[in-house]
PAKOLNU-37399 format. One record per residue (C-alpha): x, y, z; residue in one letter. Coordinates in pm, 1 decimal, padded with zeros to 6 digits. Each point is the difference from the previous one (the first is absolute). Layout:
{{X; Y; Z}; 'A'},
...
This chain:
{{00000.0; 00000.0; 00000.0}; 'X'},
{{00279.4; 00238.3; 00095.1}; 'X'},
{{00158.0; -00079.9; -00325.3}; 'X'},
{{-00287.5; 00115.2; -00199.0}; 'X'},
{{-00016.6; 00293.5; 00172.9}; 'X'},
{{00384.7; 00087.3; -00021.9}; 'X'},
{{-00020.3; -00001.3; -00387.0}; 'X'},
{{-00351.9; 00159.8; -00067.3}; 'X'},
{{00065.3; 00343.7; 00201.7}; 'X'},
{{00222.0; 00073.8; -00225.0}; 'X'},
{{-00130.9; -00127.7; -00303.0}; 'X'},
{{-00308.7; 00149.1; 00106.5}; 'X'},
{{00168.6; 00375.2; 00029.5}; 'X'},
{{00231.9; -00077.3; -00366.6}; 'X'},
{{-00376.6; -00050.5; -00170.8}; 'X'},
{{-00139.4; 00306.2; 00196.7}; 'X'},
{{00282.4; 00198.5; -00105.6}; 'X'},
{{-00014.1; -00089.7; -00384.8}; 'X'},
{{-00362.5; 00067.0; -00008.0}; 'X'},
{{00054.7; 00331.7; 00167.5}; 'X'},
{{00285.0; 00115.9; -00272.6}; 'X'},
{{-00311.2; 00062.0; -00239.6}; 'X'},
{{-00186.1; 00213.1; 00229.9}; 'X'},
{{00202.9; 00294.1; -00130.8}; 'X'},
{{-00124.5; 00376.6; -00161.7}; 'X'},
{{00330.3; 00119.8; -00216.8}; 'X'},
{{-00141.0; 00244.7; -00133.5}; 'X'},
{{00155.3; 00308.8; 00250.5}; 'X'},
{{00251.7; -00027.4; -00251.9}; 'X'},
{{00380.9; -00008.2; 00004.7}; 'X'},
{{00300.9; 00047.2; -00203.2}; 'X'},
{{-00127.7; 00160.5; -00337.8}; 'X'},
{{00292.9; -00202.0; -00179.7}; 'X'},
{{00033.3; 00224.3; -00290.7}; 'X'},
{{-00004.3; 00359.2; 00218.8}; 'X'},
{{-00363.8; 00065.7; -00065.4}; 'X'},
{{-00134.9; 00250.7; 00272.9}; 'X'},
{{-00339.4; 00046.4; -00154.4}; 'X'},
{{-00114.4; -00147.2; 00325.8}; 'X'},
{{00112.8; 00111.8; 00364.9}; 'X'},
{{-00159.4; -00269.9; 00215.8}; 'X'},
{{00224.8; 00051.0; 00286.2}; 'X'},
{{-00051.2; 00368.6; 00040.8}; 'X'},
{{00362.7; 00103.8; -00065.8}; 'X'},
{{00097.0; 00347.4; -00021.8}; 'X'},
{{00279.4; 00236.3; -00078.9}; 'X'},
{{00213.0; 00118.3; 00282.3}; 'X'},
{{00158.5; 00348.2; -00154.5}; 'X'},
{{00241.1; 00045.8; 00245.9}; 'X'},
{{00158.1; -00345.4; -00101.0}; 'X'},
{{-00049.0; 00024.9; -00369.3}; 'X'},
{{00257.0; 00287.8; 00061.9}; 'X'},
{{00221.8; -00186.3; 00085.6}; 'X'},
{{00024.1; -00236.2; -00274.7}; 'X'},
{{00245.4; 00040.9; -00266.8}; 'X'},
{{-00061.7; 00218.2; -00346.4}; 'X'},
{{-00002.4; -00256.9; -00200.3}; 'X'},
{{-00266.9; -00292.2; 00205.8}; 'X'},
{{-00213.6; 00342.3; 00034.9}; 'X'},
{{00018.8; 00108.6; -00320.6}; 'X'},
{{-00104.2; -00353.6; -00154.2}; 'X'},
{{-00253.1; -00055.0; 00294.0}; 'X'},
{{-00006.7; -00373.3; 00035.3}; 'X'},
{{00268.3; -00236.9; 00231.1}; 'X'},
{{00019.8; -00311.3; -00165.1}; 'X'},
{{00166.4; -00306.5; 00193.1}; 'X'},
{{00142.8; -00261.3; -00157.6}; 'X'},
{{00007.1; -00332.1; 00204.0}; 'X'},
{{00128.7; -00386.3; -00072.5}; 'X'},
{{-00221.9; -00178.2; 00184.0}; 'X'},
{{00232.2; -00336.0; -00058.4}; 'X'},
{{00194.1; 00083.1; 00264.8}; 'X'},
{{-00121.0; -00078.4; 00378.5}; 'X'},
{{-00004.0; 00324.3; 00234.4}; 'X'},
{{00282.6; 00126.4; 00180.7}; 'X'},
């Protein structure tokens, strides 16, 4: 009896955890992929006092864009 027990907890929580994966809303959004900010989900705004602070030439062409390898583990 304890045997049965031992191995269907935590079968039991595996199965309730794969069913819960689908119970999911992605649509808050996310990375835009190609730079797209038709859409501001997250409410972000411009700080002037930073954008000062950048260099001429990220606030003349007004987009960051970071390149990563994601290959590699993280540091």
């Amino acid at each position: 009896m304890h045997m049965r027990i031992r191995y269907a907890l935590p079968m039991l929580a595996v199965a309730s955890a794969l069913l819960l994966t689908g119970c999911v809303d992605n649509s808050g959004g996310g990375s835009g992929g190609s730079g797209s900010s038709a859409a501001n989900p997250y409410g972000v705004t411009k700080d002037d006092a930073l954008a000062k602070t950048l260099p001429a030439a990220i606030a003349k062409a007004g987009t960051i864009t970071v390149g990563v390898d994601a290959t590699y583990a993280p540091n």
